[in-house]
C-alpha positions in Angstrom: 7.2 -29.6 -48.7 7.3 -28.5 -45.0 6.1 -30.4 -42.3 6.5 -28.0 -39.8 3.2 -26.7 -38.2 2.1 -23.5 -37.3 2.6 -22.7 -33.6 -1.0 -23.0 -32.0 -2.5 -19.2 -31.8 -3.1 -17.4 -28.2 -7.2 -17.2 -28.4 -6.0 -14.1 -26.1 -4.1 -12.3 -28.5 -6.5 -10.7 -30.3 -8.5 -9.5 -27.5 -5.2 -8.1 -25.7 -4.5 -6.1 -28.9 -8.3 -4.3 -28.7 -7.7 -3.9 -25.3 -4.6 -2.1 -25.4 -5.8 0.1 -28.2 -9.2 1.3 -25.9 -7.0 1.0 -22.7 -7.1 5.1 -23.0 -10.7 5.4 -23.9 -11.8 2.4 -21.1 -10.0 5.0 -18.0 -11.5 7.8 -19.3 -15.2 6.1 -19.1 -14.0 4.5 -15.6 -13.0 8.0 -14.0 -15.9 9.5 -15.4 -18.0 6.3 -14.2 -16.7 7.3 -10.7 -16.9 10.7 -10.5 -20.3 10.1 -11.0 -21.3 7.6 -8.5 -19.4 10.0 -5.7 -21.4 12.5 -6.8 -24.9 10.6 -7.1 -23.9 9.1 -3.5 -21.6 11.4 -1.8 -20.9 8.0 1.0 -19.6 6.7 -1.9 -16.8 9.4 -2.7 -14.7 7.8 0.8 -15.2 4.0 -0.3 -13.5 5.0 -3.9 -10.9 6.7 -2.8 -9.6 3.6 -0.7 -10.1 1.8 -4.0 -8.2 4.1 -5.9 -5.4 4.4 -3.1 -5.5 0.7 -3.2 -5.1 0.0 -7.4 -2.2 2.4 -7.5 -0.7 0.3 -4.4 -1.6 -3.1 -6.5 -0.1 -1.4 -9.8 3.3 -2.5 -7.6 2.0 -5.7 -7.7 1.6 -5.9 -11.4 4.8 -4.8 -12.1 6.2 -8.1 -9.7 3.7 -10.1 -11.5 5.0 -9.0 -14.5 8.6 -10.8 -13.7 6.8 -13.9 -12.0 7.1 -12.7 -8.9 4.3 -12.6 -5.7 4.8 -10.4 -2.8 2.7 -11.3 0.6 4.1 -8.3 2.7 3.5 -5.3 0.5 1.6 -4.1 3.0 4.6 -3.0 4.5 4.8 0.2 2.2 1.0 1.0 2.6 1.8 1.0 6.5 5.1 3.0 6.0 3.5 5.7 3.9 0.4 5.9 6.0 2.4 6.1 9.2 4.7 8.9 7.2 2.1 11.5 7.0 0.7 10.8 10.6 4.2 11.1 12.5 4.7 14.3 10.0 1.5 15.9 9.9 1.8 17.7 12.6 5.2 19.5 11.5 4.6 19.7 7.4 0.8 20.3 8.2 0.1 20.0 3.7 -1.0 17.2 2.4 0.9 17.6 -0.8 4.1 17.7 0.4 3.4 14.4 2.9 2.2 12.5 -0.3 5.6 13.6 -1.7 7.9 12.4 1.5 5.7 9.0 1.7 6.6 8.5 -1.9 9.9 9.2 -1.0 10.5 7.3 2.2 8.6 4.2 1.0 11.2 4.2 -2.2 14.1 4.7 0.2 13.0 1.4 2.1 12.1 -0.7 -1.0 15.7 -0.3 -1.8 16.9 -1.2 1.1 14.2 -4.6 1.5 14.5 -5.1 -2.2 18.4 -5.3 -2.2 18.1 -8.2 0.0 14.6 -9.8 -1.1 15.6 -9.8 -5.0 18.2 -12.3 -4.2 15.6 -15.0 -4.4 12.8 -16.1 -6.6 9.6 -17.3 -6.4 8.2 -18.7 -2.9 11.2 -17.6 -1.2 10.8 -13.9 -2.4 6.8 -13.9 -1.6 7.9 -15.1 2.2 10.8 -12.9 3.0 8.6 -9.9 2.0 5.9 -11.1 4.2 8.7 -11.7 6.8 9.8 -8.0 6.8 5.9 -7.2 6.8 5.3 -9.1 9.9 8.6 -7.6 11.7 7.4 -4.0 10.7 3.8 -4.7 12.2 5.8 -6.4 15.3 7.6 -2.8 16.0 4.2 -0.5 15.3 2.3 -2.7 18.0 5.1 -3.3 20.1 6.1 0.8 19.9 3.2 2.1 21.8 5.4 5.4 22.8 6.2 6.6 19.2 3.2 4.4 17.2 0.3 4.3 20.0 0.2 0.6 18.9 -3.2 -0.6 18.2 -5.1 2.9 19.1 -3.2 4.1 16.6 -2.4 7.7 15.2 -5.4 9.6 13.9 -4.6 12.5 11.0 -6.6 15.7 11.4 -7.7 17.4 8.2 -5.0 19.7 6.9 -4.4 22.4 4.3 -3.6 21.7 0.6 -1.3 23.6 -1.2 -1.2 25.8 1.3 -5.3 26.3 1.0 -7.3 25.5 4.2 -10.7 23.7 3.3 -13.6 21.7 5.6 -14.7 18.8 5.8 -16.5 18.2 2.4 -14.1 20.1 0.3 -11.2 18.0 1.3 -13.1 15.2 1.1 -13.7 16.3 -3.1 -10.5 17.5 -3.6 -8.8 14.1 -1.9 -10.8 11.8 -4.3 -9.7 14.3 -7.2 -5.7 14.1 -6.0 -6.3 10.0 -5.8 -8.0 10.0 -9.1 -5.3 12.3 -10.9 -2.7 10.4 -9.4 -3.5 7.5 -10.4 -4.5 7.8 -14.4 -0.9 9.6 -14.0 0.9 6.4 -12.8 -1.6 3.7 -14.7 0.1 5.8 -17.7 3.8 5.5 -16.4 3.5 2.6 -15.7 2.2 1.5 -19.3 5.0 3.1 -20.7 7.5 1.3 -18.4 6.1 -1.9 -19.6 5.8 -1.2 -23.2 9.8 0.0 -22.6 13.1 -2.0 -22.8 13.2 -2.5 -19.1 9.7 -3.8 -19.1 10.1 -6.5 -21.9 13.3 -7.3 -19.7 11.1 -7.4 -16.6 8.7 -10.1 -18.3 12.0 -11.8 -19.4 12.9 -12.5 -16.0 9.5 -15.0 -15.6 10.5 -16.5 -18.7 14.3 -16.7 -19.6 16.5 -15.1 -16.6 19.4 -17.1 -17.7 19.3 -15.9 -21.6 19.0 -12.5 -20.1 22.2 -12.5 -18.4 23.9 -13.9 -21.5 22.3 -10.7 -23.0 24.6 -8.9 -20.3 21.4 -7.8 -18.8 21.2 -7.7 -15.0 17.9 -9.4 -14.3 18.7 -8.4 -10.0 18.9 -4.8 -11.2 16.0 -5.1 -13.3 13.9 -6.3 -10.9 15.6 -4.4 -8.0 14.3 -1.2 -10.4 10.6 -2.7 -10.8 10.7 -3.5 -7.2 11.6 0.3 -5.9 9.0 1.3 -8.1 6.4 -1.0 -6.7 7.2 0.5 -3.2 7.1 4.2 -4.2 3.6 3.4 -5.4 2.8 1.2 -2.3 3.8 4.5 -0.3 1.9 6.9 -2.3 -1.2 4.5 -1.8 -0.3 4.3 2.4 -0.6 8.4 2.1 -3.8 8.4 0.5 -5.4 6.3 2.5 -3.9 7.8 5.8 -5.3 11.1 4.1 -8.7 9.6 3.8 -9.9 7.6 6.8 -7.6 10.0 8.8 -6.7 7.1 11.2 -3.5 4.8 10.9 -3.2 1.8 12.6 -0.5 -1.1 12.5 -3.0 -3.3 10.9 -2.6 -2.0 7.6 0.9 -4.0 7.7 -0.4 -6.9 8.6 -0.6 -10.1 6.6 -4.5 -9.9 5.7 -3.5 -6.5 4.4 -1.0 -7.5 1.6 -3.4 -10.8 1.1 -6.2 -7.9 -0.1 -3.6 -6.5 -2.5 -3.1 -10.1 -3.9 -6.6 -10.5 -4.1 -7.6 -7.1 -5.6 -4.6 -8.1 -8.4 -6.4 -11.5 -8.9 -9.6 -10.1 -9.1 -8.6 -7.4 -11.7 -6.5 -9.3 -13.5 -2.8 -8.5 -14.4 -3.3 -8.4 -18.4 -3.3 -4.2 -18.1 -3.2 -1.0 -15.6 -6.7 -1.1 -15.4 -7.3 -4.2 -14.1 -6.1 -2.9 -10.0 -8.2 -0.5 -11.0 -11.7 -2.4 -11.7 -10.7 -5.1 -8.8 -10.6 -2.4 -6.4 -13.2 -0.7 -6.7 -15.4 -4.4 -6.4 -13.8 -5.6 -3.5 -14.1 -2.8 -1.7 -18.0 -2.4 -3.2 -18.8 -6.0 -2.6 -16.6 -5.8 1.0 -19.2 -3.1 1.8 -22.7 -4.5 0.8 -21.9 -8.2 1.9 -20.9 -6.6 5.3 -23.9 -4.6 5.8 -26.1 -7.6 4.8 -24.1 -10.4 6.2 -22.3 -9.0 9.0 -21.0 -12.6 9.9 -20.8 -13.7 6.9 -19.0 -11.1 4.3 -15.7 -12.9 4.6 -16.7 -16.2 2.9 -18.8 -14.1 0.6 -15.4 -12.3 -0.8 -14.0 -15.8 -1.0 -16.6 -16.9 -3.0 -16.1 -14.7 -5.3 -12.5 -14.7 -5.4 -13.1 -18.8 -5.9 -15.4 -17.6 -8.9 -13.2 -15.7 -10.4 -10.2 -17.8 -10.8 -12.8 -21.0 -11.8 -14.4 -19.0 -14.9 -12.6 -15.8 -15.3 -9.2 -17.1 -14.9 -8.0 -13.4 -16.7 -9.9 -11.5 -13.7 -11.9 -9.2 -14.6 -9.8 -7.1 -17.1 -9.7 -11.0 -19.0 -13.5 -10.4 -19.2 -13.4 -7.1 -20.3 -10.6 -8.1 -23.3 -13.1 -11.6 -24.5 -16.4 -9.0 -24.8 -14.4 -6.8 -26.8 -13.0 -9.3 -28.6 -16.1 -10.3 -29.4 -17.4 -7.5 -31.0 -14.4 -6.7 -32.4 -14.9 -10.0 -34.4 
């Protein structure tokens, strides 16, 4: 007779499961859930595409997450893309192509930071990145020939594809390009974690040192996730340079990369939706709480930050997977 017991199970598991198998149905209803609200309240089309430019940015932040690893300076590629299309719109003049070079660019420099910064591992990686954060900021205040330092560089509205539009029409067909874009990545990206070099990626949290036995490189796994994280960083910069049509060094500042962290706590990291859904609250709660509590709206986001990690320690995708779980059982 066996006295081994059972391993205890993951109350989780279950849940995770459902949620992967609606995970397709689930972005559908939230695109369509969006598309609606921008066209119910068109002020509202502007304030989701931020949040959309922002949860494909935090999708690079999933991916780290996924190897146990925390970046504070990921700002840095948000800045670099943005600042892409504003030195370049004036000569490429097509939105497009500038979302294509800031993809580009910002992959070009996460190889470059990330051959250093995946040296190290936990506390030591989430500083250095804010390190080369803060020096990037340092040069786009201290450059006020090239950058305009803190006036910063505002991004007239240009042709897409070639087609001139106004005003309204780029707003729509910006909002469409962010949405696309990102149900097109949230899908890579499920892929990429479902893949070999995903499960590899999560080994890296877990058991680096059996990986390397394995004769897998965990640096050149997560140098891979990492250069990934930036291109998406970069295509997020561009969209929102594209959007508010006014870049500034503070989106490479440290608060910057802290909202990233906190829109990736706030979603949770359990699927590609979760940027997503904590995106779209902060920057719907940022809004309301500042135009009721003008002095007040920080504290009120750290409240609910505070709330989340006390009872929804999942984020809000963990809440999502327990209700479905639910009536799944």
């Amino acid at each position: 007779m066996s006295t081994t017991q059972d391993p205890p199970r993951d109350p989780m598991a279950r849940p995770a499961r459902l949620m992967k198998r609606y995970e397709p149905i689930l972005a559908i209803l939230l695109a369509a859930a969006m598309i609606t609200a921008a066209i119910l309240a068109p002020w509202l089309r502007f304030v989701l595409t931020i949040a959309l430019a922002k949860g494909i940015a935090v999708l690079g932040i999933l991916l780290l997450l996924r190897a146990g690893q925390v970046s504070f300076g990921h700002a840095i590629y948000i800045a670099f893309g943005a600042y892409v299309v504003a030195f370049l719109a004036p000569t490429v003049n097509d939105a497009a192509l500038l979302l294509a070079l800031a993809a580009v660019g910002a992959g070009l420099l996460g190889l470059v930071i990330g051959a250093f910064v995946t040296r190290y591992r936990q506390i030591f990686f989430g500083m250095l990145n804010l390190a080369m954060s803060m020096v990037f900021y340092s040069l786009l205040e201290k450059l006020y020939a090239i950058t305009k330092g803190s006036d910063g560089i505002r991004v007239e509205i240009m042709p897409i594809a070639g087609q001139a539009l106004d005003r309204v029409a780029y707003e729509w067909v910006i909002f469409g390009i962010a949405l696309g874009i990102a149900l097109v990545v949230a899908i890579l990206l499920r892929l990429y974690l479902s893949s070999p070099m995903g499960e590899a990626l999560a080994g890296i949290k877990t058991r680096e040192t059996r990986l390397e036995f394995m004769g897998v490189p965990a640096r050149g796994v997560l140098l891979s996730a990492y250069v990934m994280s930036a291109v998406v960083g970069g295509i997020g910069g561009a969209l929102i340079a594209l959007t508010s049509r006014h870049v500034t060094p503070q989106l490479a500042y440290w608060t910057s990369s802290g909202e990233l962290v906190f829109i990736a706590i706030l979603g949770g990291a359990g699927g590609v939706l979760g940027p997503f859904l904590g995106a779209a609250t902060y920057e719907l709660v940022r809004i309301y709480a500042a135009a009721s509590f003008a002095d007040a709206w920080q504290m009120i986001l750290g409240a609910v930050l505070l709330l989340v990690i006390l009872f929804a320690p999942g984020g809000l995708w963990g809440m999502a997977a327990r209700a479905i779980g639910g009536r799944g059982r």
